[in-house]
C-alpha positions as CSV (number, residue, x, y, z in Angstrom):
1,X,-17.4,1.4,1.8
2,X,-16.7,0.1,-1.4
3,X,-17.8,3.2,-3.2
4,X,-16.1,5.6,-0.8
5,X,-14.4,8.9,-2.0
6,X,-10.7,9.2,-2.5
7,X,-8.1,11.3,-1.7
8,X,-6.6,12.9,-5.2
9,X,-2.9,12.5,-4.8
10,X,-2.0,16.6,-4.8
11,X,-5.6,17.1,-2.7
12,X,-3.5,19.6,-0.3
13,X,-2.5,22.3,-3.4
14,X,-4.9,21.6,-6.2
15,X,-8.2,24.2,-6.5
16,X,-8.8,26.5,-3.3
17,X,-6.1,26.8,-1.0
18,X,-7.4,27.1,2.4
19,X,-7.2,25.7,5.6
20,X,-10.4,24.8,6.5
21,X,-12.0,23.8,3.4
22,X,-8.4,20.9,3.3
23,X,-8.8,20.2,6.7
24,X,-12.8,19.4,6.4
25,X,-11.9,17.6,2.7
26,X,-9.2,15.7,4.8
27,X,-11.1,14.9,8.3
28,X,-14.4,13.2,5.7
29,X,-11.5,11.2,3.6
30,X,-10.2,9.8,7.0
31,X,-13.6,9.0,8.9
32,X,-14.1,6.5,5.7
33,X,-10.7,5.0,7.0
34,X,-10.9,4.9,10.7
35,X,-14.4,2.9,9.4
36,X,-12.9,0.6,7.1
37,X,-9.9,-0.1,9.7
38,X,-12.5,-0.7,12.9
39,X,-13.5,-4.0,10.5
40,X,-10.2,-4.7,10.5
41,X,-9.5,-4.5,7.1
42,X,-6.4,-2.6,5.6
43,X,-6.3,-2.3,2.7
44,X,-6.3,-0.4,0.5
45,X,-6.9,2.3,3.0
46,X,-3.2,1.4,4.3
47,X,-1.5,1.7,1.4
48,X,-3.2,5.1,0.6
49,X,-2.1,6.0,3.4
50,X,1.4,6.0,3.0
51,X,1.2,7.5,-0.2
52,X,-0.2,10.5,0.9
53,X,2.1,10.5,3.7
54,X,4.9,10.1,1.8
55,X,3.6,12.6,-0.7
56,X,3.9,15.5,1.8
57,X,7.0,14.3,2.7
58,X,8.5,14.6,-0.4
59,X,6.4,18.0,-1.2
60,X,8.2,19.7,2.2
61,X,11.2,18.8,0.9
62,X,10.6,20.5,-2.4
63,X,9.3,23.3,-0.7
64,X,12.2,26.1,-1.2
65,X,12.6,24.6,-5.4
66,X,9.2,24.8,-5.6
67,X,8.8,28.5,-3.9
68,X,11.4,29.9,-6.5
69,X,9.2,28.4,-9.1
70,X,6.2,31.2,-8.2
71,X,6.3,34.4,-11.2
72,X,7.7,37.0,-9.2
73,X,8.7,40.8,-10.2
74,X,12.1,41.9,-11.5
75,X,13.7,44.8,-9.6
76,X,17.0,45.0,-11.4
77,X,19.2,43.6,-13.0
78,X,23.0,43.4,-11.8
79,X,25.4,43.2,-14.9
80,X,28.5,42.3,-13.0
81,X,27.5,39.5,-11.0
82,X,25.5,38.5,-14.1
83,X,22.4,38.0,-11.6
84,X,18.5,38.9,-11.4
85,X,17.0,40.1,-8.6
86,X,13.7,39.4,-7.7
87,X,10.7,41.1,-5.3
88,X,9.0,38.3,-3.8
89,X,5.4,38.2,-4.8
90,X,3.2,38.7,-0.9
91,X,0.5,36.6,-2.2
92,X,2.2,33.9,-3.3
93,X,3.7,34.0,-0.1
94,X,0.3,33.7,1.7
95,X,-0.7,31.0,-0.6
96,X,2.7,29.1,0.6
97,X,2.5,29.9,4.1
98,X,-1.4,28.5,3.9
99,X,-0.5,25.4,2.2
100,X,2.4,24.7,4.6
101,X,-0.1,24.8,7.1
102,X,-2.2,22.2,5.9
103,X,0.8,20.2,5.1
104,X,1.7,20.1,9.0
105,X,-1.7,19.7,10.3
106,X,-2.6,16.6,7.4
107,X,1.0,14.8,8.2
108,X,0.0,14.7,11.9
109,X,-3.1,13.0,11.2
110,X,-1.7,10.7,8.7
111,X,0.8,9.6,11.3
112,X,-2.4,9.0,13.8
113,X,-3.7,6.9,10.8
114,X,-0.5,5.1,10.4
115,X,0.1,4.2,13.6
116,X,-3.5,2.3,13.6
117,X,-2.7,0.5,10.8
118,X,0.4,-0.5,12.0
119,X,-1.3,-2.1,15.3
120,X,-3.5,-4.2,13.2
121,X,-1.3,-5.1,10.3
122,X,1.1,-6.5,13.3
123,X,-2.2,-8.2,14.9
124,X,-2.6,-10.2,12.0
125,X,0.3,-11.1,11.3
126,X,0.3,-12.6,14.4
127,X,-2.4,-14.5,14.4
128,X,-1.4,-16.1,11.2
129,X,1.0,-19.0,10.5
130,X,2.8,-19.7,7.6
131,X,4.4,-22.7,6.7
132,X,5.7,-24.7,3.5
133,X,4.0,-27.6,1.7
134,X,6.9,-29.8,0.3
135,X,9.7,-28.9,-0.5
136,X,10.4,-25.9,-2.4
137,X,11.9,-25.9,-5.4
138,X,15.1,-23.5,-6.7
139,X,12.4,-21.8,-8.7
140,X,9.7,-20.1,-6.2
141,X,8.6,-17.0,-8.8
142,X,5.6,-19.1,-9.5
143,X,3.6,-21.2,-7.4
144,X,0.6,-21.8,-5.0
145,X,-0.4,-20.4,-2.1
146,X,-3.4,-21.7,0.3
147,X,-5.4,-20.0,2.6
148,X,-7.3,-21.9,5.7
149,X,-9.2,-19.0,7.5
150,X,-10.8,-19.9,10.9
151,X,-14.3,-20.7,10.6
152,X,-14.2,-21.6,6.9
153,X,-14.1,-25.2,6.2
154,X,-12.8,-24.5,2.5
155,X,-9.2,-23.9,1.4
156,X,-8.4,-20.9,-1.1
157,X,-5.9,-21.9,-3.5
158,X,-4.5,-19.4,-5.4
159,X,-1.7,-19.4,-8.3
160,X,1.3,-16.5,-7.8
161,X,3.6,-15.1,-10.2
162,X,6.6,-12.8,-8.3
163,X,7.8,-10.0,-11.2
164,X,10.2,-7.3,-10.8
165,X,8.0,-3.8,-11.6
166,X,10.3,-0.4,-12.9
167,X,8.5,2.7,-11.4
168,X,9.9,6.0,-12.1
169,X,13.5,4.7,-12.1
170,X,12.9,2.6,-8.8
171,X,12.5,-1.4,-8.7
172,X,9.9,-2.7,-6.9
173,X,9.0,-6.5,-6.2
174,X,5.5,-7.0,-6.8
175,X,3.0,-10.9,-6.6
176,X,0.0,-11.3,-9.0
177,X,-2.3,-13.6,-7.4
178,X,-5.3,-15.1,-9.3
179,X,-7.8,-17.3,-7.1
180,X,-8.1,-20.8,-9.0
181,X,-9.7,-22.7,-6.1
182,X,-12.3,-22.7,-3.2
183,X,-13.6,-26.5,-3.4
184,X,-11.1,-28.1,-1.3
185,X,-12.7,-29.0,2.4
186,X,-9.9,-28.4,5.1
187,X,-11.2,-31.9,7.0
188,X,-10.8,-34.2,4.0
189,X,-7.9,-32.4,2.2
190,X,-4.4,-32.1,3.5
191,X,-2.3,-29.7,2.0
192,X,-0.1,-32.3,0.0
193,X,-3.1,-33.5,-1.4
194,X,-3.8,-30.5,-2.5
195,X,-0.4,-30.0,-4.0
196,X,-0.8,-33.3,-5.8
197,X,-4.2,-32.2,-7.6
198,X,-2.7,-29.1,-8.5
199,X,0.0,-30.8,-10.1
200,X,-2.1,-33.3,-12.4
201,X,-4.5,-30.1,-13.0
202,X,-1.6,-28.1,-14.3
203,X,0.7,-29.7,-16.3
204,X,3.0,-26.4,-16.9
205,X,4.1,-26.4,-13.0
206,X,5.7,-29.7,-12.7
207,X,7.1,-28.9,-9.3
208,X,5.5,-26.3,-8.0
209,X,6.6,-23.7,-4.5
210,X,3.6,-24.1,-2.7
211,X,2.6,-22.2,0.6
212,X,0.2,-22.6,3.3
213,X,-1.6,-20.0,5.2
214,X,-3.8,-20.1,8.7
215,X,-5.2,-17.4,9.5
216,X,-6.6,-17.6,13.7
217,X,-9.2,-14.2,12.8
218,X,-12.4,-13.9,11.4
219,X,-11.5,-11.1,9.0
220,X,-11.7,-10.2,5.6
221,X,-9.6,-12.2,3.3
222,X,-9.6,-9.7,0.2
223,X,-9.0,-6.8,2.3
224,X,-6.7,-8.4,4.9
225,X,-5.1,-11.5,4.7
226,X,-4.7,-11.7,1.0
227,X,-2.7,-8.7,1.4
228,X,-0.6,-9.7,4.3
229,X,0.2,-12.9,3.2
230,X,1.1,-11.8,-0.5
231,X,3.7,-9.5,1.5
232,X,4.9,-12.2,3.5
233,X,5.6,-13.9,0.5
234,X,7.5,-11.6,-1.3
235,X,9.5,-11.3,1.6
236,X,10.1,-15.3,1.1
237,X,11.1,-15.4,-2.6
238,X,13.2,-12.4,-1.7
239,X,15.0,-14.0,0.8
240,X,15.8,-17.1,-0.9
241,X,16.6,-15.8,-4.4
């Protein structure tokens, strides 16, 4: 799975335009999902997912600039209304009314896609607690977060950092996480003594936000509930900045 094929972000308009070479490109692309999501893992097969759907979206929307965009043939010229007018070209028109029908059919199994990764993003989330270690600090932009999953009898530790990421004139809130830790044993370790090592061990968090995870499932914790729980904490900071 880990060397599956992606989906190229403009997959439903770039090279041959037809319906049933997109919809078999599309149908392989999203048997690799339904696989990866039958493990229960999401991503990033979730977040692709609403990129692509979200692509179309915003391509549909574009359509009529986009259509107006195509060469098309002069047929005159009218001096008074200082205008051009313009014979539609037929087979650009084809093209358009072929693409527009992979557009529909692709956003309808998206949704289907979607709508399964919804179900078991909202299954793990809840069958995991969260909870605090301490007290947090003003300053929660950097910290720890620790990871109990069931049937593991080590705690993950890593270290966050919570930025502020500029895309294309948007702001986004993002977490870097870098694992630091996988020696701790959950039956001889509590989580403030955790804290307390981390502390002596790094000297340039004084007082650090820590956060503790449980996680009830035996799932993948790079492909699940690292992700959740990095967007559960994002959430967090957000809310107490």
């Amino acid at each position: 799975m880990e060397n599956r094929k992606k989906l190229d972000k403009y997959w439903f308009s770039d090279g041959w335009i037809d319906f049933e070479f997109k919809k078999y490109t599309l149908l392989s692309y999203l048997k690799d999902i339904d696989h990866f999501f039958s493990q229960s893992k999401l991503y990033p097969c979730f977040s692709e997912l609403i990129e692509h759907y979200t692509d179309l979206y915003e391509y549909k929307k574009s359509q009529f600039s986009l259509e107006d965009s195509f060469k098309k043939d002069i047929t005159g010229i009218d001096i008074q209304e200082m205008k051009i007018h313009f014979e539609k070209n037929q087979y650009n028109d084809t093209i358009l009314e072929e693409m527009m029908k992979i557009i529909e059919y692709a956003q309808n199994e998206f949704k289907v896609c979607l709508d399964q990764g919804e179900e078991i993003y909202g299954h793990i989330v809840n069958n995991i607690q969260f909870d605090t270690v301490g007290v947090i600090p003003f300053y929660n932009k950097e910290g720890y977060l620790l990871i109990s999953c069931e049937g593991e009898s080590k705690i993950n530790v890593y270290r966050y950092a919570y930025s502020l990421i500029h895309h294309n004139k948007n702001k986004f809130y993002g977490l870097k996480t870098k694992k630091i830790s996988s020696n701790y044993h959950k039956y001889v370790f509590s989580p403030g003594s955790i804290k307390v090592n981390l502390i002596k061990n790094h000297k340039d968090l004084p007082n650090p936000a820590t956060y503790i995870l449980h996680s009830d499932l035996k799932i993948s914790l790079e492909h699940s509930i690292l992700p959740v729980a990095k967007r559960w904490l994002i959430k967090e900071i957000a809310t107490a900045a």
